[in-house]
DSSP file (Angstrom, degrees, kcal/mol; ACC not computed):
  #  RESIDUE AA STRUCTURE BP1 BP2  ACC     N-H-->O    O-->H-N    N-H-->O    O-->H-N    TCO  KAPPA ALPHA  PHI   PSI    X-CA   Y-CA   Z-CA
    1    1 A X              0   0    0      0, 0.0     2,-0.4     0, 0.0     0, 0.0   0.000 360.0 360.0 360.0 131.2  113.6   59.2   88.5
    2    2 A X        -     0   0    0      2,-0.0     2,-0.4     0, 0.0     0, 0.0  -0.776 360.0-164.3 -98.5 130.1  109.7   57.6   89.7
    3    3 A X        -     0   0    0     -2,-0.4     2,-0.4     2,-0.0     0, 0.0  -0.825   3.1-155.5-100.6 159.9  107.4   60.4   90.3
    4    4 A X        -     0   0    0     -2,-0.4     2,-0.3     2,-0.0    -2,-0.0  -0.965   1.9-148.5-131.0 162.2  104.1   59.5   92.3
    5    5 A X        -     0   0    0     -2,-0.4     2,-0.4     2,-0.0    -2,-0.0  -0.929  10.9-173.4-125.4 140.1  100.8   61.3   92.2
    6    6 A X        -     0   0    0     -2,-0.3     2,-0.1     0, 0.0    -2,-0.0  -0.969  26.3-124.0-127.0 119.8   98.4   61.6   95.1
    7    7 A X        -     0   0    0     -2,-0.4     2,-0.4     1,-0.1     5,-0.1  -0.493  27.1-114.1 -51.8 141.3   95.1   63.1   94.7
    8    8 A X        +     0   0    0      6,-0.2     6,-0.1     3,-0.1    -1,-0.1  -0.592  38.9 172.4 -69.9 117.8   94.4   65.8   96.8
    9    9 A X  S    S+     0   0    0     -2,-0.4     3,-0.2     2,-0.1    -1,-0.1   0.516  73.5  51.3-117.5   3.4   91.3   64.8   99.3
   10   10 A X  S    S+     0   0    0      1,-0.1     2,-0.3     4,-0.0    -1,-0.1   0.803 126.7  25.2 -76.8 -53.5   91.3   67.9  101.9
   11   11 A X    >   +     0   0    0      1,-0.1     3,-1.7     2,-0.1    -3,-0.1  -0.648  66.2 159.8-139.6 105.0   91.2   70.0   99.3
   12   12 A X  T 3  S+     0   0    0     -2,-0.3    -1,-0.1     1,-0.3    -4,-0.1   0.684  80.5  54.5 -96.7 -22.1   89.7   68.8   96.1
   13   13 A X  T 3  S+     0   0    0      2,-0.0    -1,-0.3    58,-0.0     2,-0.3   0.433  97.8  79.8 -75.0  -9.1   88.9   72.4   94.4
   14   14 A X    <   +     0   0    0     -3,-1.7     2,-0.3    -6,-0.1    -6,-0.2  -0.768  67.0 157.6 -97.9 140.2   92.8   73.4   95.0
   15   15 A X        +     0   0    0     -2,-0.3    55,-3.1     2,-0.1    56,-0.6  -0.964   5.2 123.1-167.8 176.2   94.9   71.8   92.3
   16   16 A X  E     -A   69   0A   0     53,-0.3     2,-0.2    -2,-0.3    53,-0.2  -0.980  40.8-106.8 160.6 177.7   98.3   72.1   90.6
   17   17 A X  E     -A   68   0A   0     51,-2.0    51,-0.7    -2,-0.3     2,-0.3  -0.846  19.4-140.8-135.8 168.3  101.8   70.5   89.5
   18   18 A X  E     -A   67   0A   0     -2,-0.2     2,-0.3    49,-0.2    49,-0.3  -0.695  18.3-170.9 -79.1 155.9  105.4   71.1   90.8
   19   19 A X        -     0   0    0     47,-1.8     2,-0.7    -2,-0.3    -2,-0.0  -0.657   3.4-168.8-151.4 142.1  108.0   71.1   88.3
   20   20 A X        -     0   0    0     -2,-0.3     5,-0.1    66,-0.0    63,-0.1  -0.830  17.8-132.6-105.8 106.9  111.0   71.2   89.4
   21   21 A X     >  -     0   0    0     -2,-0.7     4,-2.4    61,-0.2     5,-0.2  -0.185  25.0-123.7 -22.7 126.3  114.2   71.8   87.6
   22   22 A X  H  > S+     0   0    0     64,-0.3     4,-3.4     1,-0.2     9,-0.1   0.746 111.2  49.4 -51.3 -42.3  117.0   69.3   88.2
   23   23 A X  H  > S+     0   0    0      2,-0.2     4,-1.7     1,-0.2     5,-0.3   0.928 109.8  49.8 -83.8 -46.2  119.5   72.0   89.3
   24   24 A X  H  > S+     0   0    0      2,-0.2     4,-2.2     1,-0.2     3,-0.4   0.961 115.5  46.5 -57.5 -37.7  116.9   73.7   91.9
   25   25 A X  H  X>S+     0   0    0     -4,-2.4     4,-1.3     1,-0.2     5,-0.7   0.986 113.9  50.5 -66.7 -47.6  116.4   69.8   93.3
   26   26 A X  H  <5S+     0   0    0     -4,-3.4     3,-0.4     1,-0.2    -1,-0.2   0.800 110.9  45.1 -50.4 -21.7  120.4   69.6   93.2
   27   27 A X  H  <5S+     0   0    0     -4,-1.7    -1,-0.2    -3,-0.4    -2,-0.2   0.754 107.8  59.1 -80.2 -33.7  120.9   73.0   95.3
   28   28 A X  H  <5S-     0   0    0     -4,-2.2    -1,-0.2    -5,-0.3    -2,-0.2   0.349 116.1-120.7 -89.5  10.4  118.2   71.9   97.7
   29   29 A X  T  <5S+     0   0    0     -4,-1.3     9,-0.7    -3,-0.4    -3,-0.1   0.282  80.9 121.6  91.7  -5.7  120.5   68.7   98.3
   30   30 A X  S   <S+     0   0    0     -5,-0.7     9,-2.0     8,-0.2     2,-0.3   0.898  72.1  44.9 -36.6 -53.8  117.3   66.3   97.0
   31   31 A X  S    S-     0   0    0      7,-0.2     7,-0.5    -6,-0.2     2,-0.3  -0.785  97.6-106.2-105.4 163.5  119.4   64.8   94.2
   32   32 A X  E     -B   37   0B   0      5,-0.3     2,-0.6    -2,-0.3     3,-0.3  -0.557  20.7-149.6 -70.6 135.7  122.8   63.6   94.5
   33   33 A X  E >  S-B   36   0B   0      3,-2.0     3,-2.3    -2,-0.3    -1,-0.0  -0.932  80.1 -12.1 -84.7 108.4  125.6   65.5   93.0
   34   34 A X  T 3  S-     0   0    0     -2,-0.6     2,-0.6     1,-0.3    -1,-0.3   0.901 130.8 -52.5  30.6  83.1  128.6   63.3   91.8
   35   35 A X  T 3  S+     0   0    0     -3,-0.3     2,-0.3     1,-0.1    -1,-0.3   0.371 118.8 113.3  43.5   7.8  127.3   60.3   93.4
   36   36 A X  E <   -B   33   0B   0     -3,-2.3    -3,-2.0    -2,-0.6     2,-0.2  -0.883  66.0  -4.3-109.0 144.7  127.0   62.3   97.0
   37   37 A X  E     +B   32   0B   0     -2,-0.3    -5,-0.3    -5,-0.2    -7,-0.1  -0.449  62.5 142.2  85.9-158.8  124.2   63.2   98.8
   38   38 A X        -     0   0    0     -9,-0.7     2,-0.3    -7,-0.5    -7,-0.2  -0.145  40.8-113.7 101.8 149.3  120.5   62.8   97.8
   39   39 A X        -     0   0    0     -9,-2.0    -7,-0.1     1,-0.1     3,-0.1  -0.956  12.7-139.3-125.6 159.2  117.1   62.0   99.6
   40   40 A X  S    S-     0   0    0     -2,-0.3     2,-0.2     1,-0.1    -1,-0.1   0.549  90.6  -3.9 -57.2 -21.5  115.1   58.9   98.9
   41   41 A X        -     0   0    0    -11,-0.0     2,-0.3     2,-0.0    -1,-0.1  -0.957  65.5-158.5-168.1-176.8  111.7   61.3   99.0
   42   42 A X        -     0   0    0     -2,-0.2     2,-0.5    -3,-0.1    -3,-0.0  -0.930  18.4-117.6-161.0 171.8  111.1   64.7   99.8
   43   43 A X        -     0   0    0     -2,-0.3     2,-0.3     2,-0.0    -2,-0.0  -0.887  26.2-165.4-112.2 154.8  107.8   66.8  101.1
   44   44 A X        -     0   0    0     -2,-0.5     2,-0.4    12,-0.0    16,-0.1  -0.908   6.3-154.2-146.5 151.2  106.6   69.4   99.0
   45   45 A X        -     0   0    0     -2,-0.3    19,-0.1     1,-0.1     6,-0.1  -0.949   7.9-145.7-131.0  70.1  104.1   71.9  100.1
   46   46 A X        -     0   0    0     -2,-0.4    18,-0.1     1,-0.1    -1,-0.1   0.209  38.8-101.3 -76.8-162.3  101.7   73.7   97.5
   47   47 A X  S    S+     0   0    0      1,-0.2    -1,-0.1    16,-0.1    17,-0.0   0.875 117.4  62.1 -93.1 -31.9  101.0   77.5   98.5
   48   48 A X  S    S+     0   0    0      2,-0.1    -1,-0.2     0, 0.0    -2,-0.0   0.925  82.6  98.2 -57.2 -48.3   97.4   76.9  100.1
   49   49 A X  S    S-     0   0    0      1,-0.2     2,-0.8     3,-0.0    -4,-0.1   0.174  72.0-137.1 -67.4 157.2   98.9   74.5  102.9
   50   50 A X        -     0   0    0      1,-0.1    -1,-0.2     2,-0.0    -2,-0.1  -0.702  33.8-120.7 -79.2  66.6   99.5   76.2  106.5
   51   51 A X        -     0   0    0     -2,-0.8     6,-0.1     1,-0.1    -1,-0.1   0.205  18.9-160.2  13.2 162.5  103.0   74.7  107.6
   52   52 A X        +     0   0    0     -3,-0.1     2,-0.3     1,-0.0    -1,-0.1   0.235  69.0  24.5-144.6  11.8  103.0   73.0  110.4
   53   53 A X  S    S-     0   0    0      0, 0.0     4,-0.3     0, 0.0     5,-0.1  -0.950  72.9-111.9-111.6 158.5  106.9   73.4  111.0
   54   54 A X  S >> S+     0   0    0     -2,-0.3     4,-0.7     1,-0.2     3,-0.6   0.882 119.3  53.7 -88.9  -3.8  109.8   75.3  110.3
   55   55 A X  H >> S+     0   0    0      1,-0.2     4,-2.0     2,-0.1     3,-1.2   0.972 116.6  40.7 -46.3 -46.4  111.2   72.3  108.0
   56   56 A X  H 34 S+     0   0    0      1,-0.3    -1,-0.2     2,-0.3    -2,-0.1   0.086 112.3  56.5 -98.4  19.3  107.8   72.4  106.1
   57   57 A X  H <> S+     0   0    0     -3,-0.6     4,-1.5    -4,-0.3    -1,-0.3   0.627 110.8  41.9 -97.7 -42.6  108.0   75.9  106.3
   58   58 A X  H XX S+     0   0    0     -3,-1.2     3,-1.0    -4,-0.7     4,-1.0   0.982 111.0  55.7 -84.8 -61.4  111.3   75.9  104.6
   59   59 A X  H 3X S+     0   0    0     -4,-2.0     4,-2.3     1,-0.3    -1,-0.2   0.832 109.2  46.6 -30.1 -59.2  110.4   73.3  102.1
   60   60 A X  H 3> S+     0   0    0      2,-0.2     4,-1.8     3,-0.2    -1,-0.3   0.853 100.9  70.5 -45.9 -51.1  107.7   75.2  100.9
   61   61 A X  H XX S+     0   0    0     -4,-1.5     4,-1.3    -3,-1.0     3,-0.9   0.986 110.0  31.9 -15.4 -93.0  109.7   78.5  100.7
   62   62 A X  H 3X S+     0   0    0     -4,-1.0     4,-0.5     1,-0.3     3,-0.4   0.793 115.9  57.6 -39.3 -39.0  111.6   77.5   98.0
   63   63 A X  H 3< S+     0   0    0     -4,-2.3     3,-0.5    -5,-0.2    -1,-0.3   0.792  83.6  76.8 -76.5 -21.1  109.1   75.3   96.2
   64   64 A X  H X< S+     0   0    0     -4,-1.8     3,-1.1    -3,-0.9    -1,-0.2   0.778  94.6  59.1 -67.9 -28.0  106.2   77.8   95.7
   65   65 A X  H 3< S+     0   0    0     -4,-1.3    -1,-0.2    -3,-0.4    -2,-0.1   0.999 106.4  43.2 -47.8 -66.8  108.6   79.1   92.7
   66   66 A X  T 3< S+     0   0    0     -4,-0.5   -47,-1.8    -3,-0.5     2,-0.4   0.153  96.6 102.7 -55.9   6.6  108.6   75.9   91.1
   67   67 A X  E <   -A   18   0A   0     -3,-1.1     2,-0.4   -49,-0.3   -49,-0.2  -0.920  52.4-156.1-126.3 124.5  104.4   75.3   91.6
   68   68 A X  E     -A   17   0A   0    -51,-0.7   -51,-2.0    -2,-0.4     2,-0.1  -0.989  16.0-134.2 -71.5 106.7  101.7   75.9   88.6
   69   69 A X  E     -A   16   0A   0     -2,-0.4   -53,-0.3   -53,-0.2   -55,-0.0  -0.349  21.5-174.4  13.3 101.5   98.0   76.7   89.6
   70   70 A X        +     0   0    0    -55,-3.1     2,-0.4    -2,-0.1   -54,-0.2   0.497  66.4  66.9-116.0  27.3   96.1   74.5   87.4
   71   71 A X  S    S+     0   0    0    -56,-0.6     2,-0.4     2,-0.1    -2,-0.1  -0.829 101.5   8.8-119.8 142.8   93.1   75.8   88.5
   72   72 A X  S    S-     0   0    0     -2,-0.4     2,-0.2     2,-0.1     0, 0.0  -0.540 123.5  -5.0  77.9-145.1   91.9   79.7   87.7
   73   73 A X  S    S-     0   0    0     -2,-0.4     2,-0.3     2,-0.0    -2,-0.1  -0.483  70.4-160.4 -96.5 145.9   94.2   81.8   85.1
   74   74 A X        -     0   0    0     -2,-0.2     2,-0.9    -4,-0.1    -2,-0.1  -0.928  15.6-136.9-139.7 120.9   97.3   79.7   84.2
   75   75 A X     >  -     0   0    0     -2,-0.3     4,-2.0     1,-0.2    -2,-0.0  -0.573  13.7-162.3 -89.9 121.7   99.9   81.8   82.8
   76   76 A X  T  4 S+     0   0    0     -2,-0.9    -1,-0.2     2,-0.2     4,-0.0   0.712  86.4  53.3 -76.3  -8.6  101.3   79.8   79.7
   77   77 A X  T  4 S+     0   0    0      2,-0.2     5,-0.2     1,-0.2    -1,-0.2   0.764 113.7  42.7-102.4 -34.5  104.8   81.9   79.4
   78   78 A X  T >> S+     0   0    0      1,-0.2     4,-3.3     2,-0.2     3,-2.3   0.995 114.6  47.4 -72.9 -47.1  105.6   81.2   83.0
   79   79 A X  H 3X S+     0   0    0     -4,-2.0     4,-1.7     1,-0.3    -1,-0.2   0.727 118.8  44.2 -70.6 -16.1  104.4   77.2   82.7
   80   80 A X  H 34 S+     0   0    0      2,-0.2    -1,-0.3     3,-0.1    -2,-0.2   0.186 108.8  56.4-120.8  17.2  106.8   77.0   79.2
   81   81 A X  H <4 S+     0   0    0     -3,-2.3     4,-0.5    -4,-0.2    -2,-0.2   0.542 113.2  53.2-107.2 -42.9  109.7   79.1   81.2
   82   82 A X  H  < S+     0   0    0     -4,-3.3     4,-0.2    -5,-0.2    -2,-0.2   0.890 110.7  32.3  -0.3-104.5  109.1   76.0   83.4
   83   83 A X  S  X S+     0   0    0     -4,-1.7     4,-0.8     1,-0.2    -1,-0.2   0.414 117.4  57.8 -84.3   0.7  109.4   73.2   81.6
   84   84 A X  H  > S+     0   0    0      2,-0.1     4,-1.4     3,-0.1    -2,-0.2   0.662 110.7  43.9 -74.5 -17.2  112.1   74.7   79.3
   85   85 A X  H  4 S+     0   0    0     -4,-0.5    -2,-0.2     2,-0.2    -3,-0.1   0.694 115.3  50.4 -87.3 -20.4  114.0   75.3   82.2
   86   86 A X  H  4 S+     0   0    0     -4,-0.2   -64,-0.3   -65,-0.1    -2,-0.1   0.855 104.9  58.1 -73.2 -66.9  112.9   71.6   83.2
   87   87 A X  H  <        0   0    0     -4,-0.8    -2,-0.2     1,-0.2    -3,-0.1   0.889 360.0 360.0 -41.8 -62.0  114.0   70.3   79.6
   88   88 A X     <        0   0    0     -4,-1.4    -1,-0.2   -67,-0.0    -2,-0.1   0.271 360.0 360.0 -31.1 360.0  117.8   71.6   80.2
């Protein structure tokens, strides 16, 4: 799987990771399942943004779980509940 990174240039004091568990991507139909399904790319949404649809409304829903803060208090039990959950 290729990840990309964009720096953020709107909002450059806001900052953060996804990480997403394989089974959350698989439920949201992002990865393929026995060779079916899948997207080539996906939007993801960090908590700050304003929608500006109800896809990117929806997208966001779901992801805000999956999203670390890396700015401000970063809660280490949640970020290593995370990426164990990641690891599986």
């Amino acid at each position: 799987m290729r990840v990309r990174y964009r720096e953020a240039r709107t909002t450059p004091t806001k900052a953060g990771q996804f990480v997403f568990p394989l089974e959350a991507l698989r439920a949201q139909g992002v990865v393929s399942t026995g060779g079916s399904g899948g997207k080539r790319a996906f939007r993801v949404c960090p908590p700050w943004v304003t929608t500006a649809n109800r896809q990117a409304e929806k997208a966001q829903s779901w992801q805000v779980e999956f999203f670390l803060p890396s700015h401000g208090t970063v809660d280490p039990a949640r970020a290593r509940a995370l990426y164990l959950w990641t690891a599986q």
